[in-house]
N, C-alpha and C positions, 0 to 999 in steps of 0.2 A: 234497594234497601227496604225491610219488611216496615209497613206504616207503622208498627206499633213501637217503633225507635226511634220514629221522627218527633223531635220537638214542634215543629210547623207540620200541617198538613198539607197547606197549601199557599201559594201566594195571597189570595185574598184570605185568608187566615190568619196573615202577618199585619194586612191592614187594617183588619180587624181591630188585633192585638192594641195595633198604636192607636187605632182609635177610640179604643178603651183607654188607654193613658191619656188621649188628649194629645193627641199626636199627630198633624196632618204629612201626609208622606203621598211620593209619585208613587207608580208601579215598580218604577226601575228600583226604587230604593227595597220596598218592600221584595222584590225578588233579588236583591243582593243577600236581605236580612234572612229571607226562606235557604237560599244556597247555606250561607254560616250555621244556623243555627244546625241543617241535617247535613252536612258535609264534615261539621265540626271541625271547623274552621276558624281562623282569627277575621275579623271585620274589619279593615284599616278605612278609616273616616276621614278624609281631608276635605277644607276648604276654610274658609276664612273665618274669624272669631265670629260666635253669636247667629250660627245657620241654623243651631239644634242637634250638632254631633252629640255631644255629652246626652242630653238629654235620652235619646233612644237609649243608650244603656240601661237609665234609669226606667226607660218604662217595659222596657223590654223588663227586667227585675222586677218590675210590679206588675205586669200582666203575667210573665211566667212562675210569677209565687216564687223568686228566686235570690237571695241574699247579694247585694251588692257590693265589692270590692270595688274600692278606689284607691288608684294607686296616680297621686298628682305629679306630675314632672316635674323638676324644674333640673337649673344649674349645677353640677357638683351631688344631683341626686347616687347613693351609694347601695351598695350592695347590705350594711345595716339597719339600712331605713326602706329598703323596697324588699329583703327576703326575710333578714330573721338578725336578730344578735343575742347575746347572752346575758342572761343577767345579773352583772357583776356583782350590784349590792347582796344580791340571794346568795349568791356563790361564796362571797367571803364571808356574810356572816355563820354559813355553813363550814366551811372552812374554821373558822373560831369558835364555834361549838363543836367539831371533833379534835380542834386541842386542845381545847378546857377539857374534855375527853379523855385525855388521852391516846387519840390512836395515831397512832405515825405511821399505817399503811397508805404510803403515798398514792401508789396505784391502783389501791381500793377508792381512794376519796377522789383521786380525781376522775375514776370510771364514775360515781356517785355525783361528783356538779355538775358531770355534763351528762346528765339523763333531760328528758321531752318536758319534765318539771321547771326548769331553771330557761326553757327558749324561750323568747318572746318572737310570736310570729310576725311577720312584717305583712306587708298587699300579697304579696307574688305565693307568698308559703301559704297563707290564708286560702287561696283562691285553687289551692290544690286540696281542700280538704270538704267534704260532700258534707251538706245540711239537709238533714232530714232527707237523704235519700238523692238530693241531687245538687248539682254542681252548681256554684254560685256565677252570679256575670260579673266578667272582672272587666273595668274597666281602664284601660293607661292613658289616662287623658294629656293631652298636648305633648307628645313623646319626642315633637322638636327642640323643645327647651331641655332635653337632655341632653348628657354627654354623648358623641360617641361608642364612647367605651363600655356606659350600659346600653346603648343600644344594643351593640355587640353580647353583650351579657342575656339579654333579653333573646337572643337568636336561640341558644340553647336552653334554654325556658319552655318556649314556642314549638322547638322541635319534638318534643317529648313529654313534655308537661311533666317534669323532675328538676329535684332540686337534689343535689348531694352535702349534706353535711357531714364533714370530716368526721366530727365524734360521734354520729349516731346513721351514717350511713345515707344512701339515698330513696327520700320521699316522693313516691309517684302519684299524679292522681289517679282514684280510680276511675273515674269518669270526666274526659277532660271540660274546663270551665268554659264558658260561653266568653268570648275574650271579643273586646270592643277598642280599638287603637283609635284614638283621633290624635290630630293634626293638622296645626294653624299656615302649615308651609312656609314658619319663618326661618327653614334651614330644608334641604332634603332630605327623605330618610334613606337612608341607602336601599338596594334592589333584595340585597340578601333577604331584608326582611319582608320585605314589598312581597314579594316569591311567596312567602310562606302562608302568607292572607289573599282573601276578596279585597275587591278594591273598588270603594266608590267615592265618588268625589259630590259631597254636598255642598252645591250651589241658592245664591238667594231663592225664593221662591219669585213665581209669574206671580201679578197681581190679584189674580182670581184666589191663589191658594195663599196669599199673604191675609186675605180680607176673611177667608175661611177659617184660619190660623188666632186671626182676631176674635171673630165670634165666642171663641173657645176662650180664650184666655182675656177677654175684656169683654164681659158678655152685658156689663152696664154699660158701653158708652154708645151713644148714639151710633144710628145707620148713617147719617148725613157724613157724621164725623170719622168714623170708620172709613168710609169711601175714600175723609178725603187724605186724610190719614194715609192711607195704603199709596193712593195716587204721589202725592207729595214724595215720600219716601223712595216710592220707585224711581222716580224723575230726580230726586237727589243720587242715587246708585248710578245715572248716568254721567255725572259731573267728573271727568279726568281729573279734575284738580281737585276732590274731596281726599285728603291724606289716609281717613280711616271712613270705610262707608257703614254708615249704620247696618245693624242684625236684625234680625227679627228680634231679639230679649231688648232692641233699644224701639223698636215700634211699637209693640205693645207697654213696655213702659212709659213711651211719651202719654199712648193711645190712654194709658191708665192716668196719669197726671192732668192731662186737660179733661177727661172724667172726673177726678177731683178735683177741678177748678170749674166745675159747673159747667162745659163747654161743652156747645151740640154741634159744633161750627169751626174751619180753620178760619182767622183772619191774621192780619200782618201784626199786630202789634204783639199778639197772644203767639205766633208762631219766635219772632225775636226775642220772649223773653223767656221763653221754654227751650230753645234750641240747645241746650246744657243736658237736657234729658236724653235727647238724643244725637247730640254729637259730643266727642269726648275731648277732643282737642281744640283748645282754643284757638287756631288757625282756622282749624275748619269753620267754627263760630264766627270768627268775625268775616268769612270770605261771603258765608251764607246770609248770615246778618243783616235790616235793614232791603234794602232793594232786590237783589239778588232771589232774599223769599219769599218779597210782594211778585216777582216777576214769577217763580215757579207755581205760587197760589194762585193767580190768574191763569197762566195755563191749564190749573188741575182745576178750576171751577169752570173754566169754559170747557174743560174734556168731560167734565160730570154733566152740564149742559147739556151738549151735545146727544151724548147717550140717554140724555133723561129725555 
């Protein structure tokens, strides 16, 4: 492929990229994101809530000077609210001013409500149409909390990057969009579509890139508390019986709160009465609660010790 087609030049290009959004990333990932962008490809993102899937869209769109489509999952998500639907209110008041009118060519007016005026575009129809020159990143965030059935619908999307609307024919893109799938893996996606993308699976970060992660995005709170911050959270990740384990968006959010509560330091009393910040479930609260995360802050200041 001639370089001057490539969106990335290169892997470290890509790290670049995210590092300009504030985006700390391994190599692996950034050569999944170099593969999609010049392969033009879909990027299927799985791993658990709060790793940073979402986010690369978005910086990816702001480091490629590129228009963001977000298209959110959920239950019962339809083909009116993710492609296009019509605009009924425009349509009959149109409708009522050609019969105050008088015209009764039926098959005049109804070629006339359904022109590209009276669509309203949805995510998916959006993300087939070029801004200033180039194709926006569309994003399908958490695509397991969909139906099936748009999954399925989504396959022929994917394959072509077209859409056919009965009354005005089918829309192609002319360049296809930079397309970012995540998924929390709280169902499987089937392979059909698995097939059609890169596939990387974003896992917590090691401690080194979580404390790197911090810097960037809690650049007030203390080194002390950063350390212990990062330590704690890790050593919480390994607990079998934590029901939901904290994200990176819940470590820097605690990382930020005990910044706003003046703290340059973990202790017990301050770790139990913030654990709301960073766990979400009140099981998990009360299992961690009290002794539990006097025992794990002991561990994490004798392993800062140690290293110090």
């Amino acid at each position: 492929m001639p370089k001057s087609s490539q969106i990335s030049t290169s892997i470290d290009d890509v790290l670049q990229k995210l590092a300009d959004g504030k985006y700390v990333a391994d190599r692996s990932l950034a050569t999944v994101i170099h593969l999609a962008l010049n392969m033009k490809r879909p990027l299927f993102l799985e791993g658990e809530a709060g790793v940073g899937k979402t986010e690369i869209a978005k910086v990816l769109s702001t480091t490629l000077d590129r228009p963001l489509v977000r298209l959110q999952c959920y239950e019962g998500l339809d083909i009116n609210t993710a492609v296009y639907e019509w605009n009924y209110t425009r349509q009959m008041v149109e409708i009522r001013i050609a019969e105050a009118a008088g015209d009764t060519d039926r098959a005049g007016l109804s070629k006339d409500i359904f022109a590209p005026e009276f669509l309203i575009k949805r995510p998916l129809l959006e993300a087939l149409e070029s801004h200033n020159g180039k194709s926006p990143v569309l994003l399908i965030d958490e695509l397991d909390r969909a139906d099936e059935a748009f999954e399925a619908f989504l396959l022929e999307v994917l394959s072509d990057y077209q859409i056919t609307i009965p009354e005005l024919g089918t829309i192609k893109a002319e360049e296809p969009p930079i397309v970012i799938i995540t998924s929390n893996r709280t169902r499987e996606i089937h392979d059909a579509l698995k097939r059609r993308c890169l596939y990387h699976w974003v896992d917590y970060p090691d401690a080194l890139r979580e404390l790197e992660i911090l810097k960037l995005k809690a650049p007030d709170a203390a080194e002390k508390l950063s350390n212990e911050v990062v330590l704690f959270v890790q050593e919480l990740r390994k607990n079998p019986e934590i029901f939901k384990q904290p994200g990176i968006a819940e470590t820097i959010d605690w990382t930020n709160a005990l910044t706003q509560l003046n703290r340059v330091s973990l202790a017990p009393e301050i770790v139990s009465d913030t654990l709301g910040v960073l766990l979400k479930y009140q099981d998990d609260i009360s299992r961690i609660q009290g002794s539990e995360a006097s025992d794990i802050l002991r561990k994490v200041q004798t392993e800062i010790d140690q290293i110090g």
